[in-house]
C-alpha positions in Angstrom: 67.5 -1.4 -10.6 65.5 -1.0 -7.3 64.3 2.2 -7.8 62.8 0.8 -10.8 60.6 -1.9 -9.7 60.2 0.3 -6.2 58.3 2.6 -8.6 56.3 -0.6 -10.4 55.7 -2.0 -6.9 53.9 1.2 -5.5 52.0 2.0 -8.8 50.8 -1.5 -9.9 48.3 -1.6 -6.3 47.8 1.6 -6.7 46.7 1.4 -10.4 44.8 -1.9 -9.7 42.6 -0.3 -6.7 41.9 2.8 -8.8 40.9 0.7 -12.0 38.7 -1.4 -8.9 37.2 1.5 -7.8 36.0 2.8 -11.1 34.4 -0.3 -12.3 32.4 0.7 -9.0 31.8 4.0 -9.5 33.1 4.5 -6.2 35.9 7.1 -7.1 34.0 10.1 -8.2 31.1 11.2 -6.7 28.4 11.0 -9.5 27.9 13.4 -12.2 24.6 14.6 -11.2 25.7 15.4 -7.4 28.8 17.6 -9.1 26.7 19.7 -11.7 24.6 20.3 -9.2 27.0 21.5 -6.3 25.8 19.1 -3.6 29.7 18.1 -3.4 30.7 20.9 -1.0 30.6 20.2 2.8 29.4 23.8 3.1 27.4 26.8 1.2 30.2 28.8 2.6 32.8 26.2 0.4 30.1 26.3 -2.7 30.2 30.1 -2.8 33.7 30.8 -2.1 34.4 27.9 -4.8 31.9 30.1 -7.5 33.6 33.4 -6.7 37.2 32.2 -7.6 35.6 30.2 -10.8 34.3 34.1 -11.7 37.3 35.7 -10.7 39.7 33.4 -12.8 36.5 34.2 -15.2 37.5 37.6 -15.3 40.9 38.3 -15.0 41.4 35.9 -18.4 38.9 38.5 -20.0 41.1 41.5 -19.3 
């Protein structure tokens, strides 16, 4: 019985912050900054990120 309502305990806050957070649109970044790649820190993180997206690309090709 107290693992159950351990496991209620820690996802009830959890699943009431989340729901909080995306009536705010606070947890995503918006759509438009995604599709456009301004998410990265880095170009170096963009580009890296692009060549594993082609190489996953390509080896489901093969």
């Amino acid at each position: 019985m107290r693992n159950g309502s351990s496991k209620v305990l820690g996802f009830a806050p959890a699943w009431v912050v989340a729901k909080f957070l995306a009536s705010r649109d606070l947890l995503r970044i918006p759509r438009e900054v995604e599709l456009l790649g301004l998410d990265f820190h880095s170009n170096q993180e963009a580009d890296a990120a692009r060549r594993e997206v082609a190489d996953a690309a390509r080896s489901e090709s093969v």
